[in-house]
C-alpha positions in Angstrom: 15.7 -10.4 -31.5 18.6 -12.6 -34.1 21.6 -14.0 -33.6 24.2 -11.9 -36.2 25.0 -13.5 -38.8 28.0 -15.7 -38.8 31.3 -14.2 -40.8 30.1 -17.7 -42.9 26.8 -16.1 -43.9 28.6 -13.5 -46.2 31.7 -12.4 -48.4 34.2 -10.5 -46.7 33.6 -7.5 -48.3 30.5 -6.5 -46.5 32.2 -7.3 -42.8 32.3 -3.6 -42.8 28.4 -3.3 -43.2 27.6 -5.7 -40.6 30.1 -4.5 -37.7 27.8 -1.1 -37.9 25.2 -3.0 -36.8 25.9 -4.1 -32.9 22.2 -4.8 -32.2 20.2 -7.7 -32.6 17.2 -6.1 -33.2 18.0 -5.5 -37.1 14.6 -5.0 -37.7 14.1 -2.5 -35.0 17.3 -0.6 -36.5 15.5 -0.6 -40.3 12.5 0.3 -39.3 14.0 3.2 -37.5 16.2 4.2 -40.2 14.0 6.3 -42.9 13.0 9.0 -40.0 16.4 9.2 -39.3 17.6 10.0 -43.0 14.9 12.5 -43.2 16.3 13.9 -39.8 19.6 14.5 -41.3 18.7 15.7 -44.8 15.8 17.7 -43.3 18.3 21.1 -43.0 20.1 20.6 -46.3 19.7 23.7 -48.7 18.3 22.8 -52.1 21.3 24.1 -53.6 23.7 21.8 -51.7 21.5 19.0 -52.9 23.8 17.9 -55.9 26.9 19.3 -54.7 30.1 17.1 -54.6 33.1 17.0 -52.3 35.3 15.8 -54.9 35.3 15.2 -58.9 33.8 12.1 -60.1 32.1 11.6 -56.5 28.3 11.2 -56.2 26.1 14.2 -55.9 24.1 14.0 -52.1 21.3 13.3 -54.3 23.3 10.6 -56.0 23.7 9.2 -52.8 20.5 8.7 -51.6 19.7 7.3 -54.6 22.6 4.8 -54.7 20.8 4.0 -51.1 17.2 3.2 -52.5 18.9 1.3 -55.2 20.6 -0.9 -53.1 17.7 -1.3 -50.8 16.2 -2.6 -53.9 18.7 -5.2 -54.6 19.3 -6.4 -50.9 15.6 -6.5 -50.4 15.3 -8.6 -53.9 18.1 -11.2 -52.2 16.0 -11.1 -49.2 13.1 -12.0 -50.7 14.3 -14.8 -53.2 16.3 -16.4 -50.8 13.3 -16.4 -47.8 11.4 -17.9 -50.4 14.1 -21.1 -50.9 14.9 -19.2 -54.2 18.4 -20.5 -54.6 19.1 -19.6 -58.2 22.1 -17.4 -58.6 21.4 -13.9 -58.1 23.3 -11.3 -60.5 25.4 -8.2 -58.7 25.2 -4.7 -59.5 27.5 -2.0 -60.3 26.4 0.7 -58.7 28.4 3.7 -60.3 27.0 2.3 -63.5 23.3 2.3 -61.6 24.2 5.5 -60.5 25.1 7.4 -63.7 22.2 6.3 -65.5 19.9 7.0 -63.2 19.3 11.0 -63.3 18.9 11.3 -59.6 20.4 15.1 -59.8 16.9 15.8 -61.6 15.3 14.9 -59.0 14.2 16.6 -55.3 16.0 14.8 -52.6 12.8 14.7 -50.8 11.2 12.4 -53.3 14.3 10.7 -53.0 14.4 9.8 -49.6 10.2 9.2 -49.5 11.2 6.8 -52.4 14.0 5.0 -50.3 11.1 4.9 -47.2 8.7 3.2 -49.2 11.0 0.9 -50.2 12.3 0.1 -46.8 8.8 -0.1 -45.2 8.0 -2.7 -47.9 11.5 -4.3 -46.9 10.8 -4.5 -43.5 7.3 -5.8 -44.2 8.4 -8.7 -45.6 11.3 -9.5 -43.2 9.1 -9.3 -40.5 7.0 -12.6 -42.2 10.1 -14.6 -42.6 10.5 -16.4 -39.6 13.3 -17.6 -37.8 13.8 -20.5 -40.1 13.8 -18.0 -43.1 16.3 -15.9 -41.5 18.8 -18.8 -41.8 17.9 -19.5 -45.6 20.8 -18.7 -48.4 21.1 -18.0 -51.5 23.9 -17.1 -54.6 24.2 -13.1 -54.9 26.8 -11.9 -57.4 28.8 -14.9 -56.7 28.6 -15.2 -53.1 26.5 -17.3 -50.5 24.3 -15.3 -48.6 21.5 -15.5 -45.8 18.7 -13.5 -45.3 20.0 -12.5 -41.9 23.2 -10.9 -43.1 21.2 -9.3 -45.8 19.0 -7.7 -42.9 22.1 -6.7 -41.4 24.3 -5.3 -44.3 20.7 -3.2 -45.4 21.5 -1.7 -42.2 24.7 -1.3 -42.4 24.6 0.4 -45.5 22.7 3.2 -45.0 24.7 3.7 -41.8 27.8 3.4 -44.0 26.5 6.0 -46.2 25.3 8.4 -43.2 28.2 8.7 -41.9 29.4 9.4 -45.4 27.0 11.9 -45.5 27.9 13.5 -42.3 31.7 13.3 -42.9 32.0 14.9 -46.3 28.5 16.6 -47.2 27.2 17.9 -44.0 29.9 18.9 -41.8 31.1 21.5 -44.6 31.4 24.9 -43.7 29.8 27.9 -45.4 33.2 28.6 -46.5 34.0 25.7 -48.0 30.4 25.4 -50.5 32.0 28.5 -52.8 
């Protein structure tokens, strides 16, 4: 179990992250979270795979890959700043990630087995840090950050981008796909 981090331990802008996260055992909740993506995409029709609800939104495969992109650069923070890495860390801009990533070329299952692997890697190392690392900070695109509130808003932001998922992708009718 951790205490959740503190609304010092984090800019503003991922609050939103965080509140998705009520329990304490982040780690738990991480762990847990690959089987459930699979669970959720398992049903989706290869065709629907790189539809969008919207111009100029992200494709479903898009998404997830948005997801193991940022599970890349959370679990980077993560690890530099467990480490006493205190050097500024750059940010990202994800639609730029996103359009040069060709993720539409790609089967969403490889997507999500790529986001897993990444996560059980994650969650490998979190699991050495250690209650003292937990409370360790770092500089991340401008910001002070702890580990902790980085294990919560990896979390957070895949349950962010479920619900996303659910709300605008998967909930569609057969109607509404034509």
């Amino acid at each position: 179990m951790m205490t959740r981090p503190g609304a010092d331990e984090f800019a503003p802008f991922y609050a939103g992250y965080i509140a998705r996260v009520p329990e304490t055992d982040v780690l738990g909740v991480l762990a847990a979270q690959p089987a459930e993506l699979r669970a959720r995409l398992s049903a989706l029709p290869r065709d629907q795979e790189t539809f969008r609800y919207a111009e100029g939104k992200w494709s479903v495969r898009e998404v997830v890959g948005h997801m193991g992109d940022a599970e890349r650069v959370f679990g980077y923070r993560a690890f530099c700043f467990a480490r006493s890495d205190e050097g500024p860390l750059p940010g990202f801009d994800e639609n730029a990630y996103v359009q040069r990533a060709g993720f539409d070329e790609l089967p969403l299952t490889a997507l999500v087995e790529e986001f897993a692997a990444l996560r059980a890697a994650n969650v490998a190392g979190l699991r050495r840090v250690g209650t003292a690392g937990f409370g360790r900070s770092g500089i991340a695109n401008g910001n002070r950050v702890t580990v902790r509130a980085l294990a919560f808003m990896m979390a957070g932001h895949v349950r962010h981008h479920l619900a996303v998922l659910e709300e605008r992708y998967l909930r569609r009718s057969p109607e509404s796909s034509s």
